[in-house]
C-alpha positions in Angstrom: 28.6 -1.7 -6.4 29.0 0.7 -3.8 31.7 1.9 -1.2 31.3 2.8 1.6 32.9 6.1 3.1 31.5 5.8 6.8 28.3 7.5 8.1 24.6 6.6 7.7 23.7 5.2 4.7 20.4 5.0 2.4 19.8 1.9 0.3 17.4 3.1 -2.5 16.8 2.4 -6.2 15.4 3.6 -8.9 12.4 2.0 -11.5 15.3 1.9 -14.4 17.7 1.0 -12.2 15.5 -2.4 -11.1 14.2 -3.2 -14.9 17.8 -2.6 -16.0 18.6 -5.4 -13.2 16.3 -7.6 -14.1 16.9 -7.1 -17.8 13.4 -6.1 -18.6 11.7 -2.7 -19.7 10.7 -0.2 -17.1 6.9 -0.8 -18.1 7.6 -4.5 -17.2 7.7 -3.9 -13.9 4.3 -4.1 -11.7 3.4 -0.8 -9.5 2.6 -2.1 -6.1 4.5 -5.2 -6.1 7.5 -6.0 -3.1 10.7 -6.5 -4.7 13.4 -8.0 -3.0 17.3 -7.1 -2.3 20.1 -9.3 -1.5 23.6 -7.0 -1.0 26.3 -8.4 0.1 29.4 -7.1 1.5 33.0 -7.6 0.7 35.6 -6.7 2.8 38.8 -5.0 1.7 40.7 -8.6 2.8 38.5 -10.5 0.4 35.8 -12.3 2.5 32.3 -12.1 1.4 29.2 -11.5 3.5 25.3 -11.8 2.1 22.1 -13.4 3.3 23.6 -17.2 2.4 26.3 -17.0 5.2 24.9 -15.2 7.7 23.3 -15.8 10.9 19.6 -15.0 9.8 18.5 -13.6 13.5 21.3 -10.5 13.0 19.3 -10.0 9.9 15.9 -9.3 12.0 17.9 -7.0 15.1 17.5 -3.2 14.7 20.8 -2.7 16.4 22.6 -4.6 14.0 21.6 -2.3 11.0 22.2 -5.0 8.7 20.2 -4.7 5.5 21.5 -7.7 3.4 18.1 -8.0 2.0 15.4 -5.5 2.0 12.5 -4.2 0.0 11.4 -1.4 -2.4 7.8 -0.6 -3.3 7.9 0.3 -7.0 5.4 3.6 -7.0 4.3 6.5 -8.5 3.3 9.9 -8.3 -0.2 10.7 -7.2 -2.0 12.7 -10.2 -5.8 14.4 -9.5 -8.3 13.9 -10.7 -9.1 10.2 -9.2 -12.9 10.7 -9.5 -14.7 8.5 -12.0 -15.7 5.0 -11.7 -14.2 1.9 -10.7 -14.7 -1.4 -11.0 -14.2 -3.4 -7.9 -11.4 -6.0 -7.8 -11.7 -7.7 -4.3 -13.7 -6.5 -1.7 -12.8 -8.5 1.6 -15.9 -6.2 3.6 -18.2 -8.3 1.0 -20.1 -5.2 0.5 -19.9 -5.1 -3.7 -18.5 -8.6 -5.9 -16.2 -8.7 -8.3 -17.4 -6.6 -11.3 -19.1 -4.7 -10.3 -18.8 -0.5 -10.8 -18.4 1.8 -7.6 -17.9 5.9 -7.7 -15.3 7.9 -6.3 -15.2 11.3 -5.8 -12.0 14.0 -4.9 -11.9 16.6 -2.1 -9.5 19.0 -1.7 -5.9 18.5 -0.4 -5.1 15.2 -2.3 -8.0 13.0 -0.5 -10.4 10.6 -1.6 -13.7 10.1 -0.7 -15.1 6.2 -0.5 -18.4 6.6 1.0 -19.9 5.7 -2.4 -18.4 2.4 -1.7 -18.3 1.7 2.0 -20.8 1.2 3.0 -23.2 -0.1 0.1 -26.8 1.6 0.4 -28.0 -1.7 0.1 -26.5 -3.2 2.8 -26.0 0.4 4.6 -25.7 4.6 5.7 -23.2 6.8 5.7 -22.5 8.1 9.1 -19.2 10.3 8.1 -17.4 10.3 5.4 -14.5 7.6 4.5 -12.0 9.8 3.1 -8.5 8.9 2.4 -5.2 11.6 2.0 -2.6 10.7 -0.8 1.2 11.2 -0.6 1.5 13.1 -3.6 5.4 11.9 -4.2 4.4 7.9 -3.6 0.8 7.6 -4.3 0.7 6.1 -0.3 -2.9 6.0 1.3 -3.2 7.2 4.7 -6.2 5.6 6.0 -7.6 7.4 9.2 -8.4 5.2 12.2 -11.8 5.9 14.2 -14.1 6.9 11.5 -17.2 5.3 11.8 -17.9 4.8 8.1 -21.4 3.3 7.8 -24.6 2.0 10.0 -25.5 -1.6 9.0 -28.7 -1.6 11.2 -27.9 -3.7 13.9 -24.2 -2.6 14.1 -22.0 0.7 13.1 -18.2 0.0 11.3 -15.5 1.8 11.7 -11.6 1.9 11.2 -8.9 0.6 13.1 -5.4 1.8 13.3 -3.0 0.2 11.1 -4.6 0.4 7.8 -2.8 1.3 4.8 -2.5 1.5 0.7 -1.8 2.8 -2.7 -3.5 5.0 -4.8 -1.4 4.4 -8.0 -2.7 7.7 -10.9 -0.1 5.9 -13.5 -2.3 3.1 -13.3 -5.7 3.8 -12.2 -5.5 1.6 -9.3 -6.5 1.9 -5.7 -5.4 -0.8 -3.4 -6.0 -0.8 0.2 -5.9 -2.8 3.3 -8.4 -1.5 5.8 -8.8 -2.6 9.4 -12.6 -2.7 9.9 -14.4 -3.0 13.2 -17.9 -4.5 13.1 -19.7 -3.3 16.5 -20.7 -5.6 18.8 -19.4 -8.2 16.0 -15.9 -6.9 16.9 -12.3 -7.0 14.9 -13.3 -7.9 11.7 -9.6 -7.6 10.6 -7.4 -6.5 8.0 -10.0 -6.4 4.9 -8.6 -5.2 1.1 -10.3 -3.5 -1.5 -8.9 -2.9 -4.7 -10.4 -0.8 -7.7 -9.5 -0.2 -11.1 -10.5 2.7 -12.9 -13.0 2.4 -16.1 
C-alpha cells in the first residue's frame, strides 16, 4: 500500500519483499525469471482502478504513465571470478549440444570472454574476441554489436545490435540472447546460450 504525495514515482521491490508476497522463502524464488505486477489504484472517493477495469490500450501508451502491471527481473550482484567451466544448457548457434563442457575466461573491468565457445574450433576461428561487460549491481550482460566473433569457412558471424543477458555469480549461470549474423547467410536471429558452471 502506498500513497501517493504527487511527483514522479518509482515502482520497485525487493527479493524479500516478493517471497514474502508470494509466501515462499527468498531462496524460492528463480534468478532470471519475469515476475509480474498488478497495482491498482483507489481513489480517495472509493472507486477502484487495476488491470480488470481498464481500457488495456492506456496500459500500452507512454503518455499515459500507467503502470497497473509491470515487471521486475529478480537479480543479483555480479561476483569475479566467472572463469571455470561450464556446461552448455541450450546453444541456439548449434555450435556445442546439450552437455557438453565449454571454458570461460575473465578480463579485466568485469568482462567475459566467450571465444572458447563461439565459435567451436571444430566448426570454426576466432577472428576477435567475444567479450561481454557485467553490470556489477544486476549481473546484466552488455553484449557488443559488430564483432565479428568467428570464421566458419565459407562465411564470418558476427553480432547484431539488440542482444542482451544475465550473468548471475549467485548462481553460476550465464544466460544470454545473442543476435548472430551469418554472412552471406544473413540474420540468423535472436540465438540463446545458457551455461552453468561445474
Amino acid at each position: 500500500e502506498y500513497t501517493y504525495s504527487g511527483g514522479e514515482q518509482q515502482l520497485k521491490v525487493s527479493a524479500v519483499e516478493l517471497a514474502a508476497g508470494l509466501g515462499i522463502p527468498t531462496t524460492g524464488l528463480k534468478t532470471g525469471s519475469p515476475y509480474t505486477f498488478y497495482n491498482e489504484l483507489i481513489l480517495k472517493d472509493g472507486r477502484v482502478f487495476n488491470p480488470a477495469n481498464t481500457n488495456g490500450a492506456f496500459q500500452g501508451i507512454s503518455n499515459y504513465n500507467m503502470a497497473f502491471t509491470w515487471q521486475a527481473v529478480v537479480v543479483c550482484p555480479y561476483v569475479a571470478p566467472m572463469a571455470g567451466t561450464y556446461t552448455v544448457i541450450q546453444d541456439d548457434w548449434a555450435d556445442w549440444a546439450a552437455g557438453d563442457t565449454v571454458k570461460i575466461t575473465d578480463v579485466a573491468g568485469n568482462k567475459l570472454d566467450l571465444s572458447q565457445v563461439w565459435p567451436n574450433t571444430a566448426y570454426g576461428s576466432v577472428v576477435s574476441p567475444l567479450q561481454i561487460s557485467v553490470d556489477a549491481a544486476t549481473g546484466t550482460a552488455t553484449i557488443p554489436a559488430n564483432i565479428t566473433f568467428g570464421n566458419y569457412g565459407s562465411y564470418n558471424a558476427k553480432t547484431l545490435s539488440g542482444s542482451s543477458g544475465y550473468v548471475f555469480s549467485c548462481t553460476g549461470v550465464i544466460t544470454l540472447v545473442i543476435h548472430v549474423d551469418a554472412g552471406p547467410f544473413g540474420d540468423q536471429g535472436f540465438l540463446k546460450l545458457i551455461l552453468k558452471k561445474k
